[in-house]
N, C-alpha and C positions, 0 to 999 in steps of 0.2 A: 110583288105579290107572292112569289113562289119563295122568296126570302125568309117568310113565315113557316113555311113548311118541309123546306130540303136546308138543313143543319149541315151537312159535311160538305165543304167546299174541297174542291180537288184544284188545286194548281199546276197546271203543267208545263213547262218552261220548253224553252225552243225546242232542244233535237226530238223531245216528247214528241210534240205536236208537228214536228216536220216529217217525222219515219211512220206516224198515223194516216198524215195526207198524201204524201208519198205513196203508202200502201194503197191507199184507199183509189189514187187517181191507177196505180198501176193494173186494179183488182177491174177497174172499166175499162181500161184497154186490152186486158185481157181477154174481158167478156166481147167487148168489139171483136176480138181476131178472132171467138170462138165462133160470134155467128157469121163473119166474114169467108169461115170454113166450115158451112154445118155438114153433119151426114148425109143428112135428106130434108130439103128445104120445107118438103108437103109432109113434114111427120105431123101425127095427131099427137104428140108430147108438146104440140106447142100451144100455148096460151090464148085467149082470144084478142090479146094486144099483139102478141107475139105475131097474130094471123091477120092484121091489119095494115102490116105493109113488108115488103119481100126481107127475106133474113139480110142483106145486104145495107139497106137500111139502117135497121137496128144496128150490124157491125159498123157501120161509119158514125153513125149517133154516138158508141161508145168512146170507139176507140180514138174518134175527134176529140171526145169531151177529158177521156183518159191522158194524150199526149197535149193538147193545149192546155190542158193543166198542170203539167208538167214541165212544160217550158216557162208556165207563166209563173212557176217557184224560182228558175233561175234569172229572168227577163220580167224584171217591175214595171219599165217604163208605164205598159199599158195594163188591163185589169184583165190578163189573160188568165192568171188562174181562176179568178173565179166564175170568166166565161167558162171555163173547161167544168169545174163543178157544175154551174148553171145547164148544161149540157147530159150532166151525170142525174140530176138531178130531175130531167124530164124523162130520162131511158127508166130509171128506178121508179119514179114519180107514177109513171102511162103503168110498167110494170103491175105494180100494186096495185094499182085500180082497177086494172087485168083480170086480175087474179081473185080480190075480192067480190068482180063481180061473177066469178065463175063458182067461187067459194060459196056464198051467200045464195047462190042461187042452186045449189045441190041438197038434196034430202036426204039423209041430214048430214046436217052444213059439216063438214070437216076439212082438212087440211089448211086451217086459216095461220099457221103457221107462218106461209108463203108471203102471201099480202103482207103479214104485219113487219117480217125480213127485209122486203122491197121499200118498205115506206122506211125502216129505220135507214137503210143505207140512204136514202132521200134526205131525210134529215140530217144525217151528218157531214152531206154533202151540200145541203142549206148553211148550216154552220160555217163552216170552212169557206164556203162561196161568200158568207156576210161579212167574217172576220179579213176575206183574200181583200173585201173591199175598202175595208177601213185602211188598211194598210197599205195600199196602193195611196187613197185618200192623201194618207197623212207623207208619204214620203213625197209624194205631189206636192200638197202644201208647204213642207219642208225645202223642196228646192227650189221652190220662186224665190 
């Protein structure tokens, strides 16, 4: 359906798409170590997601989902990367939802910048977790 109306197809070949996911799982573990070391855990700079369970949390939520996804680029056996994504993808995912409802619920509404930030890295990190599955799949099926 969407073949109808997005014309320029982008093809990105391996090291493309390995130094994007690569980034992308390192950019979560990062963000793990940052809240695994915050400044001050009771800051009011934090989110209403952010305020739903101790920053501790959140730092093992990412920085799990950051370094299992990164083993799971060098170690196929099992579908860890895209566990590691799947994992990126509920920190980002909760994020957004966060934030939109902190957004939406201000008069008037501003900063929806955030939300929409949160959801795209969610998404990209749905991508990556779909495509980390196939190719588990298929190397699976390949060595029976």
């Amino acid at each position: 359906m969407l073949q109808r109306w997005v014309r320029l197809r982008v093809r990105l070949i391996w090291p493309e798409v390995v130094a994007v996911q690569v980034c992308l799982l390192f950019a979560a573990a990062w963000r793990g170590l940052d809240y695994l070391t915050p400044p001050d855990p009771a800051s009011s700079a934090l989110s209403v997601i952010e305020k739903t369970a101790p920053m501790t949390i959140w730092g093992i939520l990412f920085l799990s989902g950051g370094l299992i996804g990164l083993i799971g680029l060098r170690f196929d056996r099992w579908p860890l990367a895209a566990a590691g994504h799947v994992l990126a993808i509920a920190g980002y995912g909760a994020f957004a939802v966060g934030s939109a409802i902190e957004v939406f619920g201000r008069s008037p509404v501003e900063g929806w910048r955030t939300p929409v930030d949160w959801l795209m890295f969610a998404i990209i990190h749905w991508a990556f977790a779909d495509a980390s599955v196939d190719v588990w799949r298929e190397r699976r099926t390949n060595a029976d």
